[in-house]
N, CA, C and O of each residue as an XYZ file, in Angstrom:
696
protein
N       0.630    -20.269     -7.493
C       0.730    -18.830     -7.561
C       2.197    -18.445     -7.733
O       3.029    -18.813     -6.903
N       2.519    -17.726     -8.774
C       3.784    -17.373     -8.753
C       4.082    -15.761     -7.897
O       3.538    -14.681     -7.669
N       5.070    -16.360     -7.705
C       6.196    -15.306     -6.738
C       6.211    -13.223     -7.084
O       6.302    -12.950     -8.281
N       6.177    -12.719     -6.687
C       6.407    -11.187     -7.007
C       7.300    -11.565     -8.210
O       6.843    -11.539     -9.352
N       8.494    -11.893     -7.964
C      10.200    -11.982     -8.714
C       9.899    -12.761    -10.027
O      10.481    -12.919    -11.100
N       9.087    -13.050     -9.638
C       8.741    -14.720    -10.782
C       7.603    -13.799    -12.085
O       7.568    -14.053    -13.289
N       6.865    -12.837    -11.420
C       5.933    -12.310    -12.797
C       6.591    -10.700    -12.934
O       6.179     -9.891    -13.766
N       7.588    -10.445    -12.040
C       8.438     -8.822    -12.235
C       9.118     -9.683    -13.718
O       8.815     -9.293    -14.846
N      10.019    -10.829    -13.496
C      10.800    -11.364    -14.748
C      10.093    -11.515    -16.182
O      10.517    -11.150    -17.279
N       8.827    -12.193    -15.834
C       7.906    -12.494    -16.691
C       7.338    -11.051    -17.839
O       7.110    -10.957    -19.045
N       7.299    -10.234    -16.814
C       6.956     -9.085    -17.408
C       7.848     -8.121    -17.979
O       7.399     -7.229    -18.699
N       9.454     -8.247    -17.646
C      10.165     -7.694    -18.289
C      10.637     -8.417    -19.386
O      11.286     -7.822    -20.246
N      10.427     -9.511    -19.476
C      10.609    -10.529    -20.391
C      10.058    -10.538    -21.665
O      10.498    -11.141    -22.643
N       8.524     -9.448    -21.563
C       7.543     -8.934    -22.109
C       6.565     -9.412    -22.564
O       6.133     -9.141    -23.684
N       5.793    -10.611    -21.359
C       4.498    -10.740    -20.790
C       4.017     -9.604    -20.256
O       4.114     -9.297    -19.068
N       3.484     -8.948    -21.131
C       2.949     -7.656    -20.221
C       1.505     -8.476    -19.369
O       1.289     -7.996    -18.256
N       0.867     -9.244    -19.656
C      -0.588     -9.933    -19.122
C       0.143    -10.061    -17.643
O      -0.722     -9.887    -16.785
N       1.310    -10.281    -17.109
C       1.476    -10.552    -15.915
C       1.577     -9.440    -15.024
O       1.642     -9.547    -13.799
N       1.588     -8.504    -15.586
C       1.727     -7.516    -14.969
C       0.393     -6.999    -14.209
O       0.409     -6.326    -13.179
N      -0.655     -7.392    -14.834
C      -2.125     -7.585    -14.476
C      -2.258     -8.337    -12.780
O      -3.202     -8.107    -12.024
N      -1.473     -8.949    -12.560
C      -1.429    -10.358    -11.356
C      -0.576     -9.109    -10.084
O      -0.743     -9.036     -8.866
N       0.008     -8.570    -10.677
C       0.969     -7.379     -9.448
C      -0.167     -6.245     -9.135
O      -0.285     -5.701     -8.037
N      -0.844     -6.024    -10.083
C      -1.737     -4.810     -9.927
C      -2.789     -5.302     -8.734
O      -2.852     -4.821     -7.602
N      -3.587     -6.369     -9.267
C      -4.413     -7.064     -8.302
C      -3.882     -7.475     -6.956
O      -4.585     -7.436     -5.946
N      -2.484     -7.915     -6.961
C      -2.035     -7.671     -5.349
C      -1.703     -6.684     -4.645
O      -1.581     -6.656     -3.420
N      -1.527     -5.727     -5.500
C      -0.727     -4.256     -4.416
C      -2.008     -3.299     -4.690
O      -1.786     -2.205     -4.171
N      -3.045     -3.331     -5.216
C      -3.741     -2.309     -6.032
C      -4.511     -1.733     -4.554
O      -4.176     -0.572     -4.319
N      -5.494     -2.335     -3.499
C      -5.780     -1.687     -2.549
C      -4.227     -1.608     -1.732
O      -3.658     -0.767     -2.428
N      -3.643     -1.847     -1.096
C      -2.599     -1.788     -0.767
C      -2.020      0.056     -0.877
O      -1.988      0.990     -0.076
N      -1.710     -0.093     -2.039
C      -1.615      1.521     -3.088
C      -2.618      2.233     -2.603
O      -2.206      3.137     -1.876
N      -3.967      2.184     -2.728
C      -5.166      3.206     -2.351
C      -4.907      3.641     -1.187
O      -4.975      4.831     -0.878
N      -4.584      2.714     -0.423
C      -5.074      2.654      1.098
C      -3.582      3.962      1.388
O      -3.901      5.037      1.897
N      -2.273      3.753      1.071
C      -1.382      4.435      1.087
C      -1.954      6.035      0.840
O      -2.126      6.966      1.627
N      -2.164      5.896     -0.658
C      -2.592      7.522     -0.801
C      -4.033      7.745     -0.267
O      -4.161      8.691      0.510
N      -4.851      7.204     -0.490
C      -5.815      8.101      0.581
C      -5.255      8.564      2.327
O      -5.444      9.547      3.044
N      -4.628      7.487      2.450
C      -3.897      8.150      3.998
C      -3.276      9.528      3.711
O      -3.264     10.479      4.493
N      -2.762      9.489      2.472
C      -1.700     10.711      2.470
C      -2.481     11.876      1.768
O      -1.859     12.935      1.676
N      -4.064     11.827      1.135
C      -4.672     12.559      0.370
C      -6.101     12.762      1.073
O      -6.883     13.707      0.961
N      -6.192     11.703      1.757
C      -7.300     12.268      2.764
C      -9.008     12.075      1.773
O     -10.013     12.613      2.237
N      -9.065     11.428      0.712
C      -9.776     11.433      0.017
C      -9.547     10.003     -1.233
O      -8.620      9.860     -2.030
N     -11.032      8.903     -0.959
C     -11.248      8.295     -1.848
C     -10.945      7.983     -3.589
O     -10.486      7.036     -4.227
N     -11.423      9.195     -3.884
C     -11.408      9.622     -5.536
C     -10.080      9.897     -5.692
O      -9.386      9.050     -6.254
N      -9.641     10.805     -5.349
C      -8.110     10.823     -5.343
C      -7.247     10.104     -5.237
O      -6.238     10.352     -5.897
N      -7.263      9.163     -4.551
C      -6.430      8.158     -4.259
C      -6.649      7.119     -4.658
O      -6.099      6.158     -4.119
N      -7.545      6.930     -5.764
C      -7.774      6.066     -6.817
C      -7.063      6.275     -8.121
O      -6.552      5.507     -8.936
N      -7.258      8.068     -8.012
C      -6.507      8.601     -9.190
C      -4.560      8.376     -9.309
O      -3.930      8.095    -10.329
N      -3.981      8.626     -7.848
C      -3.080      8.109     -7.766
C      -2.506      6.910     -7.577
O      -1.311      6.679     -7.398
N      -3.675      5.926     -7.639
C      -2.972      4.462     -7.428
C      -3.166      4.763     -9.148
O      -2.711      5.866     -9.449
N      -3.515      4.306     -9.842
C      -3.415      4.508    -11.400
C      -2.153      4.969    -11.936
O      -1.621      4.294    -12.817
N      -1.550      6.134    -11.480
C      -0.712      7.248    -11.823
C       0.333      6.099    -11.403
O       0.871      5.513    -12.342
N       0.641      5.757    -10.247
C       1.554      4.360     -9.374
C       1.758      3.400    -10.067
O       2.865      2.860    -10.047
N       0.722      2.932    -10.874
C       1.183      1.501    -11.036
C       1.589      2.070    -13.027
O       2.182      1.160    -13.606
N       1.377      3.122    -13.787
C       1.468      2.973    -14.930
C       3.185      3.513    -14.439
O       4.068      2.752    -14.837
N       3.603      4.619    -13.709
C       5.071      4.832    -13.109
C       5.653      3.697    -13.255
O       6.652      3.533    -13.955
N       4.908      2.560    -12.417
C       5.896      1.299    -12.024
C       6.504      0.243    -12.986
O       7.501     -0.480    -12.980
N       5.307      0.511    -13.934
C       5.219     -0.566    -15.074
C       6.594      0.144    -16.065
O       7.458     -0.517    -16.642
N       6.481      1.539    -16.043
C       7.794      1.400    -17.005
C       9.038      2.009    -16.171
O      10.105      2.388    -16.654
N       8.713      2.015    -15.003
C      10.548      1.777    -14.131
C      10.910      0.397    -13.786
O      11.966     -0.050    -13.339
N       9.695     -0.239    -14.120
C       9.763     -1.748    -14.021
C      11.343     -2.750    -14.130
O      11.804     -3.567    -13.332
N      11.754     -2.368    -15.173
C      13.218     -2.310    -15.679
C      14.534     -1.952    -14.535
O      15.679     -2.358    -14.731
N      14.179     -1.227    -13.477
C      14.760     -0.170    -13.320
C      15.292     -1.413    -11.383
O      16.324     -1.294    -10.722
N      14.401     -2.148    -11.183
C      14.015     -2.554    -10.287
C      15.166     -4.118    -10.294
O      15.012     -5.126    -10.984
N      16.170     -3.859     -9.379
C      17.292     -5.252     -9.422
C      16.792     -6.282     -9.208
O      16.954     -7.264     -9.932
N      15.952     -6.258     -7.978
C      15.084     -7.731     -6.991
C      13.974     -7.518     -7.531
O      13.504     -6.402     -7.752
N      13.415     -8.678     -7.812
C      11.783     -8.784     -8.066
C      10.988     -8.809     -6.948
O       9.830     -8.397     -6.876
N      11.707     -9.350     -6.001
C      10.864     -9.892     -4.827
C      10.868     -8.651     -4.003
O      10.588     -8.827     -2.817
N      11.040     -7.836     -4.256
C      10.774     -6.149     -3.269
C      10.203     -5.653     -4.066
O      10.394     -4.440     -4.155
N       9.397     -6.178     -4.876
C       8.294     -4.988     -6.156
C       7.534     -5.027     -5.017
O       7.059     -3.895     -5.105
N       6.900     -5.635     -3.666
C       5.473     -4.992     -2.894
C       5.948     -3.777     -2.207
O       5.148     -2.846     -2.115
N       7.470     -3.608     -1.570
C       7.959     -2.073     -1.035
C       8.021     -1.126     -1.897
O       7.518     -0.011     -1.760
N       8.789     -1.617     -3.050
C       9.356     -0.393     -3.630
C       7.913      0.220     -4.396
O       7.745      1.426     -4.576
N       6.865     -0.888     -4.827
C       5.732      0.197     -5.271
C       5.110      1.209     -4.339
O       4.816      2.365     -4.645
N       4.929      0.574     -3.041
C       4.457      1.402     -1.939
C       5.275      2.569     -1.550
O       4.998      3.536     -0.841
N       6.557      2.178     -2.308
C       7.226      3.123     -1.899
C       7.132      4.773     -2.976
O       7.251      5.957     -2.660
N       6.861      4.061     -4.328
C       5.756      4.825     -5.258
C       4.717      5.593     -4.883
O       4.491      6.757     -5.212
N       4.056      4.841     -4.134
C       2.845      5.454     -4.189
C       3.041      6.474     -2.883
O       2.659      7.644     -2.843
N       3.586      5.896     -2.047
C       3.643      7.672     -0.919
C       4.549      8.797     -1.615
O       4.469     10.019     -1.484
N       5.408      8.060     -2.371
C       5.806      9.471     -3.067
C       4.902     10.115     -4.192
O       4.389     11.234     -4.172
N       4.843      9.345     -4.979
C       3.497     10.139     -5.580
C       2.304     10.845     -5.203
O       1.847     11.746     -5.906
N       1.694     10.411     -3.944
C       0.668     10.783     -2.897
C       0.992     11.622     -2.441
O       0.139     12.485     -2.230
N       2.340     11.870     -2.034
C       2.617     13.146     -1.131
C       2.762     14.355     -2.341
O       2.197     15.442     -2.226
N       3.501     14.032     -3.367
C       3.733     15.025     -4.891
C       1.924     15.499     -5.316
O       1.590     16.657     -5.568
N       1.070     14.432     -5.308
C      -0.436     14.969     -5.596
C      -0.408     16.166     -4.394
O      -0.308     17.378     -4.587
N      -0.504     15.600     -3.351
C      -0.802     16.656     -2.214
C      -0.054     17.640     -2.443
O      -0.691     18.434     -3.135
N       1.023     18.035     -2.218
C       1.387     19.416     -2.806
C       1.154     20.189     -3.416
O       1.099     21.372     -3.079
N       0.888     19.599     -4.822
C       0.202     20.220     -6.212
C      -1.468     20.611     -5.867
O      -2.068     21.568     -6.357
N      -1.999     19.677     -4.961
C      -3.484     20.147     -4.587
C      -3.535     21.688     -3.563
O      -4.262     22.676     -3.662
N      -2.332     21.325     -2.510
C      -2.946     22.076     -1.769
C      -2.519     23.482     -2.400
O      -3.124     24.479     -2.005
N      -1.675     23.597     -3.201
C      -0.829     24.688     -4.447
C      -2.656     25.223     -4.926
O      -3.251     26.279     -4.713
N      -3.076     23.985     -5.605
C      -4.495     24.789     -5.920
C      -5.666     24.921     -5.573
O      -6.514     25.635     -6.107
N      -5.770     24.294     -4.728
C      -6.994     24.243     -3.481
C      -7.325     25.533     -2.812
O      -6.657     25.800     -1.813
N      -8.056     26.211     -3.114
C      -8.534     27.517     -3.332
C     -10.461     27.140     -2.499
O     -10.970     28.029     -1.816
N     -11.156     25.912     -2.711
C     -12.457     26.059     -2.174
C     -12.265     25.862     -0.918
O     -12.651     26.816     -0.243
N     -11.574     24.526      0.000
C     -11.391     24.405      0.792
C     -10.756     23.154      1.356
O     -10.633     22.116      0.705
N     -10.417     23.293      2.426
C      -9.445     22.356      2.942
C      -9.394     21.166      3.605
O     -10.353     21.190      4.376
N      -8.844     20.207      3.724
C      -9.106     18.837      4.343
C      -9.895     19.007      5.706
O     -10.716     18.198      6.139
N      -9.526     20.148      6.288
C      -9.889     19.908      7.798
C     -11.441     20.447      7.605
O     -12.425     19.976      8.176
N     -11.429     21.423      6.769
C     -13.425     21.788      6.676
C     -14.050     20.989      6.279
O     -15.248     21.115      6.531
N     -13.660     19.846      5.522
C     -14.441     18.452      5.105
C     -15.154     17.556      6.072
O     -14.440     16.683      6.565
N     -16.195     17.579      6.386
C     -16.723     16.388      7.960
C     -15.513     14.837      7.390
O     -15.225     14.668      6.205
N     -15.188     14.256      8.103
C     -14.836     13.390      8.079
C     -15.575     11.943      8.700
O     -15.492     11.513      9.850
N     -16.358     11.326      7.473
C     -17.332     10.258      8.205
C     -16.910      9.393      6.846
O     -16.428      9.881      5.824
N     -17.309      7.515      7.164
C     -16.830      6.851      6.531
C     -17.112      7.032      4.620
O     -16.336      6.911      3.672
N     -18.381      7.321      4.696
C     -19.236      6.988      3.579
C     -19.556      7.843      2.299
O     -20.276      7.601      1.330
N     -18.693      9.041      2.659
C     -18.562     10.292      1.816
C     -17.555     10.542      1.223
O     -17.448     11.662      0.722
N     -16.145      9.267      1.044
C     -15.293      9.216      0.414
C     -13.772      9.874      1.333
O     -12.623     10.007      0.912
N     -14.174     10.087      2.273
C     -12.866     10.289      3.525
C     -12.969      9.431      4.105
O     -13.804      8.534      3.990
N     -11.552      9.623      5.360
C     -11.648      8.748      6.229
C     -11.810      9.045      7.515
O     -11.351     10.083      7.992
N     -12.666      7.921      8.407
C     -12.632      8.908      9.986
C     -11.709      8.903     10.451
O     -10.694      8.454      9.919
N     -11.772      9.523     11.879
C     -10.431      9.667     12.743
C      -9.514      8.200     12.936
O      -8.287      8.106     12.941
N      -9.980      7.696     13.007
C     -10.002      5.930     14.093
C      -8.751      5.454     12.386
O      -7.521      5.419     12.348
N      -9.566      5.231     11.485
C      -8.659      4.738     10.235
C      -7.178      5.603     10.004
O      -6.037      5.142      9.991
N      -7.770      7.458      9.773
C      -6.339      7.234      9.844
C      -5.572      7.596     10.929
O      -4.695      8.427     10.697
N      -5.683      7.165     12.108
C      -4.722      7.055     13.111
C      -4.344      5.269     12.964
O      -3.406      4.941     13.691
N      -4.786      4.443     12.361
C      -4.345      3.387     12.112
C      -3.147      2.866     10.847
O      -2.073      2.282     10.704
N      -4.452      3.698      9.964
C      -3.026      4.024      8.258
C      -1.730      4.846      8.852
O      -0.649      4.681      8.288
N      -1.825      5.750     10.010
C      -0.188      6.252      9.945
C       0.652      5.163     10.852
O       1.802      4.793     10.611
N      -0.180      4.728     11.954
C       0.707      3.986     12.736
C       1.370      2.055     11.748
O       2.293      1.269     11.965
N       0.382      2.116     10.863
C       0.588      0.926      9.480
C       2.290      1.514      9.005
O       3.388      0.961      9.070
N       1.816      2.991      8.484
C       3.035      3.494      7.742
C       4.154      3.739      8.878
O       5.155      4.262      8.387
N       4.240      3.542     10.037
C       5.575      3.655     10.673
C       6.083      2.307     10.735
O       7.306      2.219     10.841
N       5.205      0.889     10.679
C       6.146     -0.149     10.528
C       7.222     -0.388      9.693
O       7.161     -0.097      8.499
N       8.129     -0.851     10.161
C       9.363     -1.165      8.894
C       8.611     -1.442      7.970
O       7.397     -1.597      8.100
N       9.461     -1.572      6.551
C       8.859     -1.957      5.032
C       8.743     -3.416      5.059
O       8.157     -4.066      4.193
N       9.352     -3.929      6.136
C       9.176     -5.530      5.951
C       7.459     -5.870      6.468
O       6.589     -6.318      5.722
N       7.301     -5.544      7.819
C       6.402     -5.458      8.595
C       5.059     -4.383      7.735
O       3.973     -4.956      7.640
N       5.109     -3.310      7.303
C       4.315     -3.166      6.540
C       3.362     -3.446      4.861
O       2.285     -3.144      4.348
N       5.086     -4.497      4.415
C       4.379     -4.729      3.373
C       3.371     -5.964      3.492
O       2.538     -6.279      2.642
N       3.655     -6.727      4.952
C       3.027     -8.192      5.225
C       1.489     -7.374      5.523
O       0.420     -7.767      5.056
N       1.662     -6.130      6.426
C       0.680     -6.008      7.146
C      -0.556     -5.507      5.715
O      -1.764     -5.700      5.852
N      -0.124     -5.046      4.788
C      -0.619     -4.527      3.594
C      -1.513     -5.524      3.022
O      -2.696     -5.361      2.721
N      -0.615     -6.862      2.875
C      -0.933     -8.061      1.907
C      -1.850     -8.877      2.758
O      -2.419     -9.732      2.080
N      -2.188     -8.895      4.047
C      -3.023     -9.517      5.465
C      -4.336     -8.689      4.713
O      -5.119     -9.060      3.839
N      -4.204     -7.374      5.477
C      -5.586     -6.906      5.951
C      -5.710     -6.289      4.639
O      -6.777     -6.774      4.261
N      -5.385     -5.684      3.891
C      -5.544     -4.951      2.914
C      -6.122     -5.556      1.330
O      -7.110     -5.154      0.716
N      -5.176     -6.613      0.936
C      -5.225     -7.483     -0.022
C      -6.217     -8.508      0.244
O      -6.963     -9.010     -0.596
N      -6.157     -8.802      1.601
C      -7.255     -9.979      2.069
C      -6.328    -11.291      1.843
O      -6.993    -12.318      1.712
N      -4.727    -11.479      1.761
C      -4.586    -12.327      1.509
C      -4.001    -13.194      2.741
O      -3.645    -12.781      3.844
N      -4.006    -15.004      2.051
C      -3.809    -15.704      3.562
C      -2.286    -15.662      3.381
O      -1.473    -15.364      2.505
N      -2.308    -16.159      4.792
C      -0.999    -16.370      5.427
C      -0.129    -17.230      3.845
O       0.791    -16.633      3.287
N      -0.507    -18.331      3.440
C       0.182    -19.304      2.747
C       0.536    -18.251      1.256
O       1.626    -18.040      0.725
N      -0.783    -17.755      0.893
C      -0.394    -16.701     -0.152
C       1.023    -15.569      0.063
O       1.832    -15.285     -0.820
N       1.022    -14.997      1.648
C       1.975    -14.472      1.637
C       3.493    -15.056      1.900
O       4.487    -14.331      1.862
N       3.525    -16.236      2.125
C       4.532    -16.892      2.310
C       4.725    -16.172      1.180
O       5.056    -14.987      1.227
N       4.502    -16.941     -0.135
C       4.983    -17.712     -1.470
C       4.907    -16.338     -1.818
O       5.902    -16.235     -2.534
N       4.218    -14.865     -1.772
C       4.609    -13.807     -2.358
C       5.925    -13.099     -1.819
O       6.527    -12.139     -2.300
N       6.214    -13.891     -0.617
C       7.706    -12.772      0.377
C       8.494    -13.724      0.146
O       9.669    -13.367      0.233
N       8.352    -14.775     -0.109
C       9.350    -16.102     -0.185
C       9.807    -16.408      0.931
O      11.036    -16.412      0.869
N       9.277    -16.777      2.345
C       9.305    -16.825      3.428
C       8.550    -17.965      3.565
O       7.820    -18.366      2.659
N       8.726    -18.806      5.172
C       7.742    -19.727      5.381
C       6.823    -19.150      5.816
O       6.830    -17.920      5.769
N       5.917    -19.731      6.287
C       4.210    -19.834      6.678
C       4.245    -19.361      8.040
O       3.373    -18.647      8.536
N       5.567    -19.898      8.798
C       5.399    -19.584     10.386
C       5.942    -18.329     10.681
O       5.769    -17.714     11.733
N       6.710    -17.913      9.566
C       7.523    -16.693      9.714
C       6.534    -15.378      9.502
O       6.551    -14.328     10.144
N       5.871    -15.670      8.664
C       5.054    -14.710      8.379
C       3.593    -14.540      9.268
O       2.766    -13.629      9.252
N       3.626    -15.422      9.806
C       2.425    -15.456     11.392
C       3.447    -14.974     12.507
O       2.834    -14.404     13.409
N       4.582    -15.019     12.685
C       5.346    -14.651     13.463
C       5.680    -13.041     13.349
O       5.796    -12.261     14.294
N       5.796    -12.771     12.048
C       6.288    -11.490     11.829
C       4.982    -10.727     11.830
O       5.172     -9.527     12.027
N       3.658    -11.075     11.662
C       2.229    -10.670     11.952
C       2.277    -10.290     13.061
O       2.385     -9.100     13.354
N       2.189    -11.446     14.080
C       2.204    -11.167     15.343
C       2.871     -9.628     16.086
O       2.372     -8.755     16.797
N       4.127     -9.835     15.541
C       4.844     -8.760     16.265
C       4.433     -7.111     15.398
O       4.309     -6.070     16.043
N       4.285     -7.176     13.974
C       3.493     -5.882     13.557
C       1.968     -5.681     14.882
O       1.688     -4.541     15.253
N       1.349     -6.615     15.301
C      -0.014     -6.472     16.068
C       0.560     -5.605     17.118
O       0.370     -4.395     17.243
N       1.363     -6.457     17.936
C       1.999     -5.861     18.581
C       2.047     -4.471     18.912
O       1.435     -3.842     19.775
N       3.035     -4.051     17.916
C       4.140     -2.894     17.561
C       2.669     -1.685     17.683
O       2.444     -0.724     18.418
N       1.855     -2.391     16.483
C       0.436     -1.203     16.222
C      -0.468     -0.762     17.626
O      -0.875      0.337     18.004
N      -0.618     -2.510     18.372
C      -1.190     -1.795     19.709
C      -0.778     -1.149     20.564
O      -1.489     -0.616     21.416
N       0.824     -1.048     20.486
C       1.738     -0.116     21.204
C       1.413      1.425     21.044
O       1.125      2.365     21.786
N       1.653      1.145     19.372
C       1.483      2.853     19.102
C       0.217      3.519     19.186
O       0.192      4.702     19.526
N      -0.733      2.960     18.941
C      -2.236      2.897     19.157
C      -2.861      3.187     20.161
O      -3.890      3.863     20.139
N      -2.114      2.526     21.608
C      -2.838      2.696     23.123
C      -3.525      1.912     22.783
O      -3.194      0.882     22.195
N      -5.204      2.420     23.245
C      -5.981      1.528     23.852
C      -6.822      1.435     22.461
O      -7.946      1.000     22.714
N      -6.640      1.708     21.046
C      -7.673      1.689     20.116
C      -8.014      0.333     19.518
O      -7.227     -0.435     18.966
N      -9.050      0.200     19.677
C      -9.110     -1.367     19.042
C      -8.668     -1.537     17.927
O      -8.654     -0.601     17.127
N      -8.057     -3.157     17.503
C      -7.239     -3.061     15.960
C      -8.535     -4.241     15.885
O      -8.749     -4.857     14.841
């Protein structure tokens, strides 16, 4: 599996096909960001899209390869928060809070996002691991070789995101 840095090069190099391999790792990652910040499924599909075609041509723009998993995330809450503005500018039927909030209707319940914000207060180091774990579904060894880190470091640096979340969390189960 090659490296973030290793298919960011590839693709500015102009393999665009590799650019396909970044999408598939950050792509829930991205959702999960803006629906936290949009409060809504569909939407935050629409802005992971909007995220990654942004990224692909600031792509260039980007010194380290190996921080393309922050700096997109770092995309996508800004973009997420720019949708939200512009919505609530025209949002005229009604508002996030009159929406029931249950899993299966394309929101999220209470429990998730009190988890997605306390995710988004970890450092960018600690959140982009915690992203690529639970989010991506990927293993420990995958994230080594995507952070360029060892194997123990990144069970180590897990650990202490668990931590940090059950802190902020109280008593909510993770």
């Amino acid at each position: 599996m090659l490296s973030d840095a290793e298919l960011v090069l590839k693709v500015i190099n102009g393999q665009q096909s590799c650019f396909i391999e970044l999408i598939k790792r950050y792509e829930r990652a991205v959702r999960a960001v803006a629906v936290r910040i949009l409060h809504d499924i569909h939407l935050g599909e629409d802005c992971a899209q909007e995220v990654f075609v942004k990224t692909y041509h600031k792509l260039g723009t980007l010194r380290d390869g190996s921080l393309f998993g922050p700096w997109v995330m770092q995309i996508a809450h800004r973009e997420a928060v720019s949708m939200q503005r512009k919505r609530k500018k025209h949002d005229s039927l009604e508002t996030v809070d009159q929406i029931p909030a249950a899993g299966r209707n394309g929101m999220l319940d209470d429990e998730a996002k009190l988890l997605l914000d306390a995710v988004m207060k970890l450092s960018k180091h600690e959140r982009h691991i915690v992203f690529l774990r639970y989010f991506e579904g990927k293993t420990y060894r995958d994230i080594a070789e995507i952070t360029g880190r060892p194997v123990g470091s990144v069970s180590k640096q897990l650990t202490r995101a668990h931590g940090r979340l059950r802190n902020m969390l109280g008593g909510l189960e993770l």
